[in-house]
TORPADREN-918336 format. One line per field, with one value per residue (C-alpha): z, x, y; residue number from 1; residue in three letters. Coordinates in steps of 0.2 Angstrom, whole numbers, plus 5000, padded with zeros to 4 digits. Each point is the difference from the previous one (the first is absolute). Example, Ala and Ser with C-alpha at 12.3 -4.5 7.8 and 13.67 -1.06 7.14 Angstrom:
TORPADREN-918336
up = (5039:4997)
east = (5062:5006)
north = (4978:5017)
n = (1:2)
res = (Ala:Ser)
***
This chain:
TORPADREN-918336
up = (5000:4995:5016:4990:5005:4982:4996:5013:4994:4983:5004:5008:4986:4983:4999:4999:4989:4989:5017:5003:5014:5001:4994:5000:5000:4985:4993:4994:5007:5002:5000:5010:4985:4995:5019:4996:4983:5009:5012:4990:4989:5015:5006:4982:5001:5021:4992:4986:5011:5009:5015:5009:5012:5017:4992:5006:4993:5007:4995:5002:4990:4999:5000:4984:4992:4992:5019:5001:4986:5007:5017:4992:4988:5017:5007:4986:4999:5017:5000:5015:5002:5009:4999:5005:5009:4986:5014:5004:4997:4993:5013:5007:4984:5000:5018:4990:4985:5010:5010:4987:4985:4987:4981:4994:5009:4993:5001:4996:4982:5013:5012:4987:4998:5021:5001:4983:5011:5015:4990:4992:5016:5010:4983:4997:4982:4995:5003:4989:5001:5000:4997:5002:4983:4986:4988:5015:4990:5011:5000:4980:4999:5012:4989:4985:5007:4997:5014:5016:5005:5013:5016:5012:5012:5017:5019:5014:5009:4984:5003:4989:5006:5012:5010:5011:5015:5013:5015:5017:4996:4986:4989:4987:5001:4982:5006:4987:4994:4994:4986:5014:5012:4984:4992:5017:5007:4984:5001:5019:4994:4984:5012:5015:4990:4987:4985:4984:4980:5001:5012:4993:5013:5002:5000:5005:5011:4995:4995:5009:5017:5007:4998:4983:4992:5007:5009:4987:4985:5005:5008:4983:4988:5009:4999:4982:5006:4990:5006:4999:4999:5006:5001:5015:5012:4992:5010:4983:4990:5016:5001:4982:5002:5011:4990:4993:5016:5010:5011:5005:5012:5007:5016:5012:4992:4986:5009:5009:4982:4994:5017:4996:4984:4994:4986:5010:5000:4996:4981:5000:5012:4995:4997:5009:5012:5010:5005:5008:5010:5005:5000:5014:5015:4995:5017:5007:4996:4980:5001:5009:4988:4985:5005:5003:4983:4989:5012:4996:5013:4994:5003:5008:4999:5006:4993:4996:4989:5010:4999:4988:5006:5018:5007:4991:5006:4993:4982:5011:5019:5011:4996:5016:4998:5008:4994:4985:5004:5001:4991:4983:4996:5005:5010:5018:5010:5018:5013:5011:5014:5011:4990:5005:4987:5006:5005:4990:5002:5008:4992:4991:4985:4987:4990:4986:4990:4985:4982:4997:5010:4989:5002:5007:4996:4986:5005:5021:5007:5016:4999:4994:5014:5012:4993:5001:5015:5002:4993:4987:5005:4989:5015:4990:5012:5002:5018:4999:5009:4993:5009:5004:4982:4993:4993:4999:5007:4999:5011:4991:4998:5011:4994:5000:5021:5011:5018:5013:5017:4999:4992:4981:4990:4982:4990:4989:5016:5004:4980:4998:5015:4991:4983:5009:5005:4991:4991:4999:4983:5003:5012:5005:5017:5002:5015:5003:5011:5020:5014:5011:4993:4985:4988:4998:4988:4991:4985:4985:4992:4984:5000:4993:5001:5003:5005:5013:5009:5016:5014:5010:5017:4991:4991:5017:5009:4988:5000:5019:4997:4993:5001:5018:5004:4991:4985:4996:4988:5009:4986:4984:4983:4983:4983:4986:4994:5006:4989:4991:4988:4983:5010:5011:5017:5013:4998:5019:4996:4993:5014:5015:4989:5001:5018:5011:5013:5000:5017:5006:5016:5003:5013:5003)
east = (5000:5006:4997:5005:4988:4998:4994:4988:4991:5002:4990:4986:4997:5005:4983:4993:5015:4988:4991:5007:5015:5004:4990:5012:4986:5005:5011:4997:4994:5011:4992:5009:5007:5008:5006:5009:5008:5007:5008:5007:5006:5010:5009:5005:5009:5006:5006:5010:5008:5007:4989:4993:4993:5005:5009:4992:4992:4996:4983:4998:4988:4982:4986:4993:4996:5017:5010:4986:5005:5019:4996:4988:5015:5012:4987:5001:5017:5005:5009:5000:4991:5003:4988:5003:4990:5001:5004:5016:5015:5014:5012:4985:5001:5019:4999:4989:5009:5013:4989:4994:5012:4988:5003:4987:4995:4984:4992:4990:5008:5002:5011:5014:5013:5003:4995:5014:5014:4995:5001:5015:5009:4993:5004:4981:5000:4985:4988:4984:4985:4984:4987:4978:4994:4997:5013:5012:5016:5009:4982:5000:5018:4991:4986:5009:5009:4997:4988:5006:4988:5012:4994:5011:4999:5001:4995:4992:5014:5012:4999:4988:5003:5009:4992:5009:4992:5006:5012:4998:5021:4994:5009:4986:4998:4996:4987:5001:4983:4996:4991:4990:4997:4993:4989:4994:4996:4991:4989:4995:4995:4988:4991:4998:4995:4990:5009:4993:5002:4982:5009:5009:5012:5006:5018:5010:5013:5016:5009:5017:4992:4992:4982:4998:5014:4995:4985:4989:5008:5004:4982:4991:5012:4995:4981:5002:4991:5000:5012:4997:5016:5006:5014:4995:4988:4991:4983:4990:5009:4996:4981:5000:5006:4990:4985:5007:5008:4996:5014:5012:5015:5009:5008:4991:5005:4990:4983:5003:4999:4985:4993:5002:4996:4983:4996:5004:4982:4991:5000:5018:5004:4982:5008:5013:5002:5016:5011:5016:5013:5016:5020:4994:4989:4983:4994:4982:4994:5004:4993:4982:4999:5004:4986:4988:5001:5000:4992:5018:5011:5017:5008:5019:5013:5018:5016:5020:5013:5008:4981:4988:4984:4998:4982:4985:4981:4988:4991:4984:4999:5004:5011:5008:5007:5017:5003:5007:4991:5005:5017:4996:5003:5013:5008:5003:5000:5004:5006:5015:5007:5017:5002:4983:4986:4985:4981:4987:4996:5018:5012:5015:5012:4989:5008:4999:5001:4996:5001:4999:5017:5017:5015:5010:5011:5010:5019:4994:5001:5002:4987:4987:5005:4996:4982:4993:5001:5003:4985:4999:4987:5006:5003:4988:5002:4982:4993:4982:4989:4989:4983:4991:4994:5017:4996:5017:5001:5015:5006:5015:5019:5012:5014:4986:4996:5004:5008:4997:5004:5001:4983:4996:4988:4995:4998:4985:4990:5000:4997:4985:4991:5009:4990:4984:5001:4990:5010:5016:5003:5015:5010:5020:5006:5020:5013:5009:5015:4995:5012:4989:4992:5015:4984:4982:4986:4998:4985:5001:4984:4991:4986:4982:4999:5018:4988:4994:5012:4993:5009:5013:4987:4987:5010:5008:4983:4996:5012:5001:4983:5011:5018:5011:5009:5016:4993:4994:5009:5012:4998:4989:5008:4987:5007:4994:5000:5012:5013:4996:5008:4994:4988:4992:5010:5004:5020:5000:5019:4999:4989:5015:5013:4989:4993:5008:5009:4985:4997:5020:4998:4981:4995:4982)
north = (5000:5015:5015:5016:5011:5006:4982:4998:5017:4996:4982:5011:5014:4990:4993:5019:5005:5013:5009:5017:4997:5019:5016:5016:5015:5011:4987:4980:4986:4986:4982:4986:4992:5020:4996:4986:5004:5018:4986:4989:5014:5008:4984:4997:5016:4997:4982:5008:5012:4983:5001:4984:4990:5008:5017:5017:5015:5017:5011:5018:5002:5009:4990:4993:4984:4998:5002:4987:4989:5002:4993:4985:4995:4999:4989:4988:5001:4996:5017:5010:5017:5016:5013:5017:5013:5016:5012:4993:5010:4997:4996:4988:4992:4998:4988:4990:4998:4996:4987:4991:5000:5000:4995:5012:5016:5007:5017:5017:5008:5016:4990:4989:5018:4998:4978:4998:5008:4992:4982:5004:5004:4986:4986:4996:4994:5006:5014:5005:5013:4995:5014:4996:5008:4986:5007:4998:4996:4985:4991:5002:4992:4986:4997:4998:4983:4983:4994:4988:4990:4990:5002:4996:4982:5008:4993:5008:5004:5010:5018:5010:5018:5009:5013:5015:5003:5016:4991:5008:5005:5008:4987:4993:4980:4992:4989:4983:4994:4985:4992:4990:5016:5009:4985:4995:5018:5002:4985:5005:5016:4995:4988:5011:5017:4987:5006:4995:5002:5012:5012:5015:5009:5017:5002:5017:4994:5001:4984:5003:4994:4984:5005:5005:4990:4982:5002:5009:4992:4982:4999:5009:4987:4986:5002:5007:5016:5014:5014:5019:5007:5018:5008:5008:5003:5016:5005:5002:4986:4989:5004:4997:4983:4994:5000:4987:4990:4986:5002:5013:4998:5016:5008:5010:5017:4994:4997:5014:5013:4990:5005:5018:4998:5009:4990:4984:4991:4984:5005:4995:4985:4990:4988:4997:4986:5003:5013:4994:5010:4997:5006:5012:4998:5007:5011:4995:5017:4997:4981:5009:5016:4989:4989:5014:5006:4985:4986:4990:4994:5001:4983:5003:4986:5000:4996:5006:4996:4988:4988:5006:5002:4991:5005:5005:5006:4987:5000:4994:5006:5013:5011:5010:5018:5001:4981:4992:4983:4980:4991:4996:4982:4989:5016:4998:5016:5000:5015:5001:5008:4998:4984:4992:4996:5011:4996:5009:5018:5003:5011:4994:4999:4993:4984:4991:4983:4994:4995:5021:5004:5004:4992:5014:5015:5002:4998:5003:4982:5004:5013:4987:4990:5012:5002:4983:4990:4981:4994:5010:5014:5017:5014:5014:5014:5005:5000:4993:4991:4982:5001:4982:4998:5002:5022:5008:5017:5010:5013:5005:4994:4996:5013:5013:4998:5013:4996:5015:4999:4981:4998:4995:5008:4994:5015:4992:4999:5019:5005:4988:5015:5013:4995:4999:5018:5014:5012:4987:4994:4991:4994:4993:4999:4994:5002:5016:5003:5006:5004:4992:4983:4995:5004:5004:4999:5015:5004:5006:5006:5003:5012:4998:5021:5007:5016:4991:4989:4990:5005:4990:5000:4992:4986:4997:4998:4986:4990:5000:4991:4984:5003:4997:5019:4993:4995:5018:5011:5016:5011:5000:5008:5005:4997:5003:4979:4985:4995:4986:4986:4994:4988:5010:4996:5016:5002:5000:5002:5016:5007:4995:5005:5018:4999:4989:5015:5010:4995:5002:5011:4998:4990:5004)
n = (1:2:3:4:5:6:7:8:9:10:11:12:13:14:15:16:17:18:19:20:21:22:23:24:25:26:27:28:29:30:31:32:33:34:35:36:37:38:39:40:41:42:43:44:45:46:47:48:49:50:51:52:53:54:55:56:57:58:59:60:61:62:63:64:65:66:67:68:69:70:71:72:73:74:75:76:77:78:79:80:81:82:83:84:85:86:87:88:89:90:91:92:93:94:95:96:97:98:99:100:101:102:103:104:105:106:107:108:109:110:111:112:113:114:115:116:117:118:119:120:121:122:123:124:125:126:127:128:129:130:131:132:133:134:135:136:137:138:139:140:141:142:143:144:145:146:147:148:149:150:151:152:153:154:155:156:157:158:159:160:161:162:163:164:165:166:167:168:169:170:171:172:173:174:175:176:177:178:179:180:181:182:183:184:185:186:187:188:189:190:191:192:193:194:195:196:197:198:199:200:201:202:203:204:205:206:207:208:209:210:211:212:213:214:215:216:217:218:219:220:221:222:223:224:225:226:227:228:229:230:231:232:233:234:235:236:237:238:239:240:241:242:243:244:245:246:247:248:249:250:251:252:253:254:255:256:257:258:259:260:261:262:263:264:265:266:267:268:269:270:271:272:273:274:275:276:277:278:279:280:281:282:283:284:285:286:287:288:289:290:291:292:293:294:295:296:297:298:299:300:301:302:303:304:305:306:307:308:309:310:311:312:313:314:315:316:317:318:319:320:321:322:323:324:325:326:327:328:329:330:331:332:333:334:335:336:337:338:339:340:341:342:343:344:345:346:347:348:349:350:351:352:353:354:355:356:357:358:359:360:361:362:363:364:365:366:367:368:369:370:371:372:373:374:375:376:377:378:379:380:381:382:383:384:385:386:387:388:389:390:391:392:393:394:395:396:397:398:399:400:401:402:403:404:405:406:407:408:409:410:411:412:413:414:415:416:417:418:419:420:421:422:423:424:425:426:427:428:429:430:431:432:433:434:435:436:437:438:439:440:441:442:443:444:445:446:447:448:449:450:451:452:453:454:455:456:457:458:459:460:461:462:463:464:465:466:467:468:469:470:471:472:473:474:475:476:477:478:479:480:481:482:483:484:485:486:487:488:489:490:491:492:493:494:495:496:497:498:499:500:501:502:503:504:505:506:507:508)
res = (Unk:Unk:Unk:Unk:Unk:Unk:Unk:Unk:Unk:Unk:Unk:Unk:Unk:Unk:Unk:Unk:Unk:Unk:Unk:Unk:Unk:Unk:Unk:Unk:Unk:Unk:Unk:Unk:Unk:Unk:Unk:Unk:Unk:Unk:Unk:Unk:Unk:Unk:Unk:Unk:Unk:Unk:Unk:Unk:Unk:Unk:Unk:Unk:Unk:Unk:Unk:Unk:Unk:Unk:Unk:Unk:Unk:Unk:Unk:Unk:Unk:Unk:Unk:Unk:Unk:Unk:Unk:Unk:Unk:Unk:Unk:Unk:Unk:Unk:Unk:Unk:Unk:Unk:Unk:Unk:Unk:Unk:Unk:Unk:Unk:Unk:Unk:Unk:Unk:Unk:Unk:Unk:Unk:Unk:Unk:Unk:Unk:Unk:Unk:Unk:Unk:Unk:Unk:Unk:Unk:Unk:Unk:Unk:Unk:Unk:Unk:Unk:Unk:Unk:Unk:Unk:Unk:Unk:Unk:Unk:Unk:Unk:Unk:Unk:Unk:Unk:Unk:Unk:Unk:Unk:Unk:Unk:Unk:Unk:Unk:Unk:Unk:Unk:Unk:Unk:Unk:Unk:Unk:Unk:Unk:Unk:Unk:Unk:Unk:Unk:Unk:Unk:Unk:Unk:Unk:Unk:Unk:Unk:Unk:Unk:Unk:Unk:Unk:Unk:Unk:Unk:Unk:Unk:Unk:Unk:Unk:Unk:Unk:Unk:Unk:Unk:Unk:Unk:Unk:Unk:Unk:Unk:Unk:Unk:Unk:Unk:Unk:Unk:Unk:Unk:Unk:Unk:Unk:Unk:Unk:Unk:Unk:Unk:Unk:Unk:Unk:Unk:Unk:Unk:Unk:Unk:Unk:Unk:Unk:Unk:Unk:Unk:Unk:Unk:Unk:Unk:Unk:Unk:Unk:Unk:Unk:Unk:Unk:Unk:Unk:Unk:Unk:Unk:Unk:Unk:Unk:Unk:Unk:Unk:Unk:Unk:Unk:Unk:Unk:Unk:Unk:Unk:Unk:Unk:Unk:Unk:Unk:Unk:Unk:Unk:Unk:Unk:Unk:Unk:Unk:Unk:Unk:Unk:Unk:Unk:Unk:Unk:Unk:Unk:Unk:Unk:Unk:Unk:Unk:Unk:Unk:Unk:Unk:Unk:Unk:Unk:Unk:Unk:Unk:Unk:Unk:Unk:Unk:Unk:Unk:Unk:Unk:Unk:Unk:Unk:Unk:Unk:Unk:Unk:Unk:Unk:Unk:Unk:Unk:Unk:Unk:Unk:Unk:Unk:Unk:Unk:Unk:Unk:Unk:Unk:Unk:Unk:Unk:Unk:Unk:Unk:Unk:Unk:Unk:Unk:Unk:Unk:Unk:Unk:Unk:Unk:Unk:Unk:Unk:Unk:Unk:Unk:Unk:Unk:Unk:Unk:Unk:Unk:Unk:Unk:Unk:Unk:Unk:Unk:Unk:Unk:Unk:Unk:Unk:Unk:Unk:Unk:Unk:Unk:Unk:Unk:Unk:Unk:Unk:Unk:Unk:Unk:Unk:Unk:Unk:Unk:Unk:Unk:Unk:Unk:Unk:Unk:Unk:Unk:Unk:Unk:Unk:Unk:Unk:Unk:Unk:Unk:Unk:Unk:Unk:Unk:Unk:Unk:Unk:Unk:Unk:Unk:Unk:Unk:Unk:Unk:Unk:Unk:Unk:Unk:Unk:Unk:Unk:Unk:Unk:Unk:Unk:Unk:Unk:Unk:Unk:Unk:Unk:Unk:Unk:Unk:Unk:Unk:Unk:Unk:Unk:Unk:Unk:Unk:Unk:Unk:Unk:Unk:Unk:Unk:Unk:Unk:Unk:Unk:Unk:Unk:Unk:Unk:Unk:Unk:Unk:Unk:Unk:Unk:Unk:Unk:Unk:Unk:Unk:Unk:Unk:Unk:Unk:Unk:Unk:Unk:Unk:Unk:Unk:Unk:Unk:Unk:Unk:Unk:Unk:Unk:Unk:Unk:Unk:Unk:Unk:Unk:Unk:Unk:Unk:Unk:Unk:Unk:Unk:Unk:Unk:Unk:Unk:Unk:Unk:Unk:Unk:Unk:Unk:Unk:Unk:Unk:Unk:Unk:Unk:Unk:Unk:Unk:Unk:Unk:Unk:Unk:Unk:Unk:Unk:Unk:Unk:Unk)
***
């Protein structure tokens, strides 16, 4: 049996080779056998250039079916691939390079001048520019090669991508994914979010990351489902879209402008049957307006790099703001705390097992070692708690807790008060230094009005309704927005880097 994860979607979507696989508004459509051929051209060209089974490409590319097509001819070629966020810069991109010695570095036409240089001094042989308009010229040098339709014999355990993922030392980890983590992550998820070939799914994540890359895709190919394509998450292009959508995955920021969105009604979501959230955790107060306006409860699952998606809200069944739901199948989850395996509904480092898990860091063995314990239970990180029913609830992550005066306090729990508050749009509490206690929580706000700012009394007031005295932020700061990555996630980085000395000298 051949376990390339190209040839397990192919078996799925071959039958309904002539159905529309993607739909680029304002451009073609691309039917699942188009799909295949833009594959098969691409390896033919990564095969001539000397590239096989286990050699490594990097993408930094915008998104468009033919980054697409580059990915799926990896797949079915057993080489490895290494996408890049767009944002990176180029001294980001040079630790990669260096990390992963590719024999191919792809990326925007505007980017190749500086990425040629950086090649060249770092010996990469080969480094091309791949643009997203039809006439690109690298994509028509690819389509006017003789088609490879080779796909490569793989097992579950070769390495199909390698993903970096932010180290709490600030060194990124390539995380090595398997053809088995991908194929059996994307199995779990058809069956548990009852994808099929009638559904059609709104895509504007980027396909750098976890979610829109592997997730979206893989679980769309592998039910044949029709796949609207965008480049980005535009308001109007969006409400458009989902006219025409069944299903629509995103990150909180995403629900959150469709919320304030005017035009937003049941002319445009009729018929769709699922929104899905995840990348970020989406705040109680989003979740309940959300369902207010549209009668939909968004379904939130959980994942990283390191595991694919882990936990996911049922398809049928309550779905619980403030959780992301039960294991999917075959995934154990369990909590743990001073080396001891938890109860339910006590607090702990959340772990996992299962056939979803990579097989560590690339070139880091001792740092894989360190995040898996001896019977094989992947070290995520994220404090949470399993209730009696096995519903996951997170609290936020280990790296992310505060210690003052002895005493820990989860960030996650103090923001999901903070969201429920009038006049808060947006919350992030982290640790600053304090003469006094090592550290304390701080907040830093978002307003709904910045004319109209609630007052540091009144916020106090309410969270001394459910917070213990240590637990309650020393000083609250307003910005105009949290700094945010590609997927939606609060760079809680940025804002210590910014605010952590603000209360040097205050004890109060």
């Amino acid at each position: 049996m051949n376990n390339n994860l190209y040839q397990i979607l192919f078996d799925e979507f071959k039958n309904f080779e002539n159905n529309i696989c993607f739909d680029v508004p304002g451009q073609r459509k691309w039917s699942f056998k188009d799909v295949d051929i833009l594959s098969s051209f691409f390896v033919s060209y990564l095969r001539r250039l000397g590239l096989k089974k286990g050699d490594r490409i990097i993408s930094q590319t915008e998104k468009s079916i033919a980054s697409v097509g580059l990915y799926l001819a990896c797949l079915r070629g057993g080489i490895i691939y290494t996408p890049l966020n767009t944002s990176y810069t180029l001294s980001e991109v040079e630790y990669f390079i260096e990390n992963i010695k590719p024999k191919l570095f792809v990326c925007s036409p505007e980017r190749l001048k500086k990425i040629s240089l950086t090649c060249e001094k770092l010996d990469i042989p080969n480094y091309r520019a791949l643009g997203t308009s039809q006439d690109d010229p690298f994509l028509e040098e690819i389509l006017g090669l003789e088609q490879d339709n080779k796909i490569e014999q793989c097992y579950e355990d070769d390495t199909a991508a390698i993903l970096f993922t932010s180290g709490t030392t600030g060194k990124s980890k390539g995380a090595m994914i398997t053809h088995g983590n991908l194929s059996s992550n994307a199995f779990a998820l058809k069956k548990s979010w009852g994808f099929t070939r009638n559904d059609t799914l709104l895509h504007a994540l980027p396909i750098f990351h976890v979610h829109g890359l592997f997730v979206a895709l893989h679980t769309a190919l592998l039910s044949a489902s029709k796949i609207i394509f965008l480049e980005k998450f535009d308001i109007s292009q969006v409400n458009e879209s989902l006219k025409e959508a069944s299903v629509m995955m995103g990150v909180p920021t995403f629900y959150n402008r469709l919320i304030s969105e005017e035009g937003f009604d049941k002319n445009i979501y009729a018929g769709v049957r699922l929104f899905i959230s995840g990348s970020a955790p989406l705040t109680e107060k989003t979740f309940s307006e959300f369902k207010d306006k549209t009668d939909h409860l968004i379904l939130e699952r959980y994942g990283m790099t390191e595991t694919g998606m882990i936990t996911s809200n049922p398809l049928f069944g309550d779905r619980i703001e403030g959780t992301v739901g039960f294991s999917l199948p075959d995934i154990e989850i369990r909590a743990r705390k001073d080396n001891k395996i938890l109860p339910s509904n006590e607090k702990g480092v959340i772990e996992v097992r299962g056939p979803n898990v990579f097989k560590g860091y690339w070139q880091m063995e001792e740092k894989t070692k360190e995040e898996f314990t001896e019977d094989g239970f992947f070290i995520t990180g994220d404090i949470g708690q399993i209730d009696d029913d096995g519903r996951l609830t997170l609290s936020g992550r280990s790296g992310d807790m505060i210690i003052s005066g002895g005493y820990n306090v989860y960030p996650k729990e103090i923001e999901i008060i903070l969201n429920t508050i009038n006049g808060i749009k947006e919350s992030a509490v982290i640790g600053a230094k304090h003469e006094d206690f090592g550290e304390c929580p701080i907040a830093i706000l978002v307003s709904e009005d910045s004319n109209n700012l609630v007052s540091d009394d009144y916020i106090n007031s309410l969270l001394q309704e459910s917070l213990a005295k240590y637990k309650i932020p020393k000083s609250y700061i307003w910005i105009n927005s949290l700094p945010v990555n590609a997927m939606g996630k609060v760079q809680k980085k940025d804002l210590r880097d910014k605010y952590d000395k603000i209360l040097l000298g205050n004890l109060k």
